[in-house]
C-alpha positions in Angstrom: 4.5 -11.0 13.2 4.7 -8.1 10.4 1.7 -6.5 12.0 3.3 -5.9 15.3 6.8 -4.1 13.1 3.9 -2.0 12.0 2.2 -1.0 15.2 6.1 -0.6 16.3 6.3 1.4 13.7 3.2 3.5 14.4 3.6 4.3 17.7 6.1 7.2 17.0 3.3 8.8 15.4 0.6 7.8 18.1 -1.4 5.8 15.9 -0.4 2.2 17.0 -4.2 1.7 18.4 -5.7 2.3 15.2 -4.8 -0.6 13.4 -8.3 -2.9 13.2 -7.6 -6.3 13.3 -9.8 -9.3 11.7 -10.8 -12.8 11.9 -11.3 -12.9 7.9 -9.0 -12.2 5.5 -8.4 -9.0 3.8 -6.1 -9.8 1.4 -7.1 -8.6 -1.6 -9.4 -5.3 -2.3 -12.7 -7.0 -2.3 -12.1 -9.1 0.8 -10.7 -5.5 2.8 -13.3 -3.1 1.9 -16.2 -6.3 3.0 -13.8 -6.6 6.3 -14.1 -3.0 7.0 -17.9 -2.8 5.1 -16.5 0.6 2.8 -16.1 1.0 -1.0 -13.5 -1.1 -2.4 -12.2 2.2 -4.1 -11.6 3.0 -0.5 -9.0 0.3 -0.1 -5.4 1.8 -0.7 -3.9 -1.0 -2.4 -0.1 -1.9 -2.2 1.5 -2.5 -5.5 5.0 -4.5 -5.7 7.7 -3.2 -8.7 11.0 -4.6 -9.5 12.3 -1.7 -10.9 16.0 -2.0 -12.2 16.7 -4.1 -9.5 15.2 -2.3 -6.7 11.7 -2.3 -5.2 9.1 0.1 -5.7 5.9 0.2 -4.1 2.4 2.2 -5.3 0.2 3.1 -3.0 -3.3 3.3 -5.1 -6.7 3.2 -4.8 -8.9 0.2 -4.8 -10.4 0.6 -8.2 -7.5 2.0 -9.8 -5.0 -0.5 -12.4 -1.4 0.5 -13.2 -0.9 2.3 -16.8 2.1 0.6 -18.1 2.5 3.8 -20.1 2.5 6.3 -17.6 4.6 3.8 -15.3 7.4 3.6 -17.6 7.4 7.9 -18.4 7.2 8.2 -14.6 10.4 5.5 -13.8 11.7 5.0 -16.8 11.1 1.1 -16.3 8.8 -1.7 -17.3 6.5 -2.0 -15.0 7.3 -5.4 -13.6 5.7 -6.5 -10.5 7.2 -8.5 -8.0 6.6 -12.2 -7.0 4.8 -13.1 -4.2 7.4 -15.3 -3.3 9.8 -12.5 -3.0 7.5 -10.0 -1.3 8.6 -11.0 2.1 11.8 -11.2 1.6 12.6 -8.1 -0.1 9.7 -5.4 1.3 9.5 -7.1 4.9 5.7 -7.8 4.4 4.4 -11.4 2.9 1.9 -10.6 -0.1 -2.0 -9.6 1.1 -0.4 -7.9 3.8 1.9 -5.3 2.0 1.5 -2.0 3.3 3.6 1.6 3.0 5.0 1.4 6.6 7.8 -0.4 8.3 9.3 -1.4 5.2 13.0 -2.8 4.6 15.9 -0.2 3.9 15.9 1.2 0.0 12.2 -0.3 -0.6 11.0 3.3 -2.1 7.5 4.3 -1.8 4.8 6.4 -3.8 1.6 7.5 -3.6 -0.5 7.4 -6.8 -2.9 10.7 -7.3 -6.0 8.2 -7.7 -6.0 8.9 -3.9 -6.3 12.3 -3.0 -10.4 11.6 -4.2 -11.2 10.7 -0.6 -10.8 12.3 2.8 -9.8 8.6 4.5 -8.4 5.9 3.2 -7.4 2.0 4.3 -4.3 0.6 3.3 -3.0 -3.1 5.2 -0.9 -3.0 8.3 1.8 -5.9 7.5 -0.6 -8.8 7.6 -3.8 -10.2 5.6 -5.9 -9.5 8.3 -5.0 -6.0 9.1 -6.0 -2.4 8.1 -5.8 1.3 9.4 -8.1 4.3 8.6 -5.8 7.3 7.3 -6.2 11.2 6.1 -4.5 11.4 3.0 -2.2 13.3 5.0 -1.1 10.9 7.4 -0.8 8.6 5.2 1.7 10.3 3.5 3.4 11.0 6.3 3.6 7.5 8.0 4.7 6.0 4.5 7.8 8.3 4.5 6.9 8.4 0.5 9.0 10.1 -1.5 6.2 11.4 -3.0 3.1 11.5 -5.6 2.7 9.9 -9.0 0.2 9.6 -11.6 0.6 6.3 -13.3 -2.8 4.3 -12.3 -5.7 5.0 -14.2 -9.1 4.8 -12.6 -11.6 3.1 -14.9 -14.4 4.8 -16.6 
């Protein structure tokens, strides 16, 4: 069901036809970037925050992990992810399926800087069997994000 909010979602952009569809799961980095046969980096992961009682989602890279430090200079906040039981609920996408687009009202979205390495990357499309190919650009575009961070840090 979340998949077709998002390709609702895409169309005012024209890229509704882009979302690839899958009959394995792509739930978690290593099961999307096999799906789609790229680098896991590739994968733009979506992270879940409670963050004073709102929700924040990341937009990172595959191979990227949260820096609680940078995390709490950036949102003054722990950095507290979300349940997966209340992912739905609160974000509008069940977990292995959260994506940047077609979110619920006050969810706030940011990209992390671990993307801008690559030209493309895949982030979910509402469901666990779901991705689409994006420019950095449009991806920050269709996420309506309010904007970039720097609070993952990409592993040596």
């Amino acid at each position: 069901m979340s998949v077709e909010k998002v390709r609702e979602y895409l169309k005012k952009y024209g890229a509704d036809g882009r979302i690839r569809e899958f009959d394995v799961s792509s739930a978690t980095v290593e099961l999307a970037a096999a799906a789609l046969e790229c680098a896991p980096q590739r994968i733009a992961k979506t992270l879940s925050f409670d963050v004073n009682g709102g929700v924040v989602l990341i937009v990172a890279a595959g191979d990227v992990r949260v820096d609680n430090k940078k995390f709490k200079a950036f949102f003054n906040a722990k950095a507290k992810m979300l349940p997966a039981a209340e992912t739905e609920k609160r974000i509008g996408h069940a977990a292995g399926g959260v994506c940047p687009f077609a979110v619920n009202e006050g969810v706030e979205v940011y990209l992390d800087d671990s993307l801008k390495r690559f030209d493309t990357v895949f982030p979910a499309c509402g469901n666990a069997q779901s991705a689409i190919e994006l420019s950095i650009g449009e991806l920050e575009l269709f996420s309506s994000c309010k904007g970039w961070t720097n609070v993952c840090s990409i592993p040596q």
